[in-house]
C-alpha positions as a Markdown table, in Angstrom:
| # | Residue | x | y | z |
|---|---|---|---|---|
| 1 | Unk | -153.7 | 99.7 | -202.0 |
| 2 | Unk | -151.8 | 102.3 | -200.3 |
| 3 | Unk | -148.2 | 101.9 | -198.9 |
| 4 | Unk | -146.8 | 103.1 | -195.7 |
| 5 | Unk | -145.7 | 106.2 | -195.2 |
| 6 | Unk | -142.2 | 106.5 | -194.1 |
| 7 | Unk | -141.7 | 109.4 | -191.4 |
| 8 | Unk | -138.0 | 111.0 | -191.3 |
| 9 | Unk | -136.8 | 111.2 | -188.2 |
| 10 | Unk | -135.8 | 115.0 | -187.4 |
| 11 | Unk | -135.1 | 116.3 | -183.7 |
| 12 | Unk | -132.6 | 116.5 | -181.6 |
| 13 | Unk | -131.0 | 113.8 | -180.1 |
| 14 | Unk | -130.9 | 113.6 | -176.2 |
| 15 | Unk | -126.7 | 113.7 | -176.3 |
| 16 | Unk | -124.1 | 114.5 | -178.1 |
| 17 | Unk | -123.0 | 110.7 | -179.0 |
| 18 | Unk | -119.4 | 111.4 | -180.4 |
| 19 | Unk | -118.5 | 113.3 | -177.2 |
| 20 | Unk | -120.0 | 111.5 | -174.9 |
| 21 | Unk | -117.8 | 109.0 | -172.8 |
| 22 | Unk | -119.0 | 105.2 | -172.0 |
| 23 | Unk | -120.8 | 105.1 | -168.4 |
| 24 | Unk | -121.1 | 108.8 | -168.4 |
| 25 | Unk | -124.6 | 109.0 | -168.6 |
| 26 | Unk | -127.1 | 106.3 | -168.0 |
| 27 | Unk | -130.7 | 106.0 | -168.3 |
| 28 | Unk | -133.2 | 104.1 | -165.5 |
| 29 | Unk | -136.5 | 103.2 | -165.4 |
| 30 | Unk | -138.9 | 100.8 | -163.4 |
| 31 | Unk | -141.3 | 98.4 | -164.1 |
| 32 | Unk | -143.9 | 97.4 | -161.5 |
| 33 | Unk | -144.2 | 93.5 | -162.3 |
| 34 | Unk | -147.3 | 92.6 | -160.6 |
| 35 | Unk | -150.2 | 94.1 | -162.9 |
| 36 | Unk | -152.8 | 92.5 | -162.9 |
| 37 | Unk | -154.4 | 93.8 | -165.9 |
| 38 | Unk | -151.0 | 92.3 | -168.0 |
| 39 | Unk | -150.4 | 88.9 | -166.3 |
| 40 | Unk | -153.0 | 86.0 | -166.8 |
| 41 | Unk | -154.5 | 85.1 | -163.0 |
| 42 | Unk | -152.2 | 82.1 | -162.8 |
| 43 | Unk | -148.9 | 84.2 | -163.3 |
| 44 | Unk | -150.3 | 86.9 | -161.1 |
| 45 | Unk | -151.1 | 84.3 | -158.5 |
| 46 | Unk | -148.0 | 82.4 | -158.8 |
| 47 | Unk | -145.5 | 85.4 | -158.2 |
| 48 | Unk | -147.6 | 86.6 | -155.1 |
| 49 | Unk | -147.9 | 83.3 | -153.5 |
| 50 | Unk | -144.3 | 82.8 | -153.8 |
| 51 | Unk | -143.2 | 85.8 | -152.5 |
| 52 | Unk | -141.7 | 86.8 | -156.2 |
| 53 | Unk | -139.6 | 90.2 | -156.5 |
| 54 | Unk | -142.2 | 92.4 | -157.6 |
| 55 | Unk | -140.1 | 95.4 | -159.1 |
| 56 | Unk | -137.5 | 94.9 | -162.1 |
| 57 | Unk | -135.4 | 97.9 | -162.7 |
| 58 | Unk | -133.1 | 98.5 | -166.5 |
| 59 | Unk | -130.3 | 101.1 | -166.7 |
| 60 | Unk | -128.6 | 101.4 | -170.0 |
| 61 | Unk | -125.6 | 103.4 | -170.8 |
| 62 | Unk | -126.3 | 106.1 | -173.4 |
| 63 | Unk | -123.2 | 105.6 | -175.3 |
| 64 | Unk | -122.7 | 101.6 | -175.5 |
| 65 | Unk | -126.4 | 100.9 | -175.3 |
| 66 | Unk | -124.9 | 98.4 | -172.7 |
| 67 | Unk | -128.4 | 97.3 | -170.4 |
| 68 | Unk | -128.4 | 96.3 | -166.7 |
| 69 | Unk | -131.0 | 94.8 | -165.7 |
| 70 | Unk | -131.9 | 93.4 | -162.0 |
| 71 | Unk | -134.9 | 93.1 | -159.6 |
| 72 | Unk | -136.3 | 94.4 | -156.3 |
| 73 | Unk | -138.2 | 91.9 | -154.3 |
| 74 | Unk | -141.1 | 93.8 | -151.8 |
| 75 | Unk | -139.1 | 93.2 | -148.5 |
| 76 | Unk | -136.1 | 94.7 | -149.4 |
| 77 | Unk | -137.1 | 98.5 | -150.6 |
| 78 | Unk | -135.6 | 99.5 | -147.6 |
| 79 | Unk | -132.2 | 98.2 | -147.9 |
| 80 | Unk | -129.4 | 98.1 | -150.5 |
| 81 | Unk | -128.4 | 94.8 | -150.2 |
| 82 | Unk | -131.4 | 92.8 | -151.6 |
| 83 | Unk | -130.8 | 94.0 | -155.5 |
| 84 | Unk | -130.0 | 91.3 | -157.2 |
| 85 | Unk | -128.8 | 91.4 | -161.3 |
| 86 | Unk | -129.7 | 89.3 | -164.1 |
C-alpha cells in the first residue's frame, strides 16, 4: 500500500505578511444561501417560507485572519441598513 504524497507548498503568497498592517487589507466573498441542489427540501422550504435572509457575506482581515461574518435578507439589497452581523 502506497502512502500519500506530500506536495510542498511553493508560490507566492498573496501579501507581504510582516509588512502588512491589521485591517489594511481584507478579503470578501458571498454565498448565495438558498441552493437548492445543497439544502434538503425541508431546509429549502423552511428559509423561503419564512422569509429567511438569503445571502451571507464573510470578510477576513489578511493579517489577523480576524472573520466577519453577517447576512443579507432579500428585501434589503437596496439599502445599507438591513446588514445585520453574527
Amino acid at each position: 500500500m502506497r502512502g500519500k504524497k506530500s506536495r510542498k507548498k511553493t508560490g507566492r503568497h498573496l501579501y507581504d505578511y510582516e509588512k502588512l498592517l491589521p485591517f489594511s487589507h481584507m478579503q470578501m466573498d458571498t454565498k448565495y444561501i438558498l441552493d437548492k441542489k445543497s439544502l434538503p427540501a425541508s431546509a429549502y422550504n423552511h428559509v423561503r417560507i419564512r422569509g429567511l435572509p438569503l445571502y451571507e457575506w464573510n470578510i477576513i482581515d489578511a493579517k489577523t485572519r480576524i472573520k466577519f461574518t453577517g447576512d443579507l435578507s432579500k428585501n434589503c439589497v437596496k439599502t445599507d441598513y438591513c446588514i445585520s452581523l453574527r
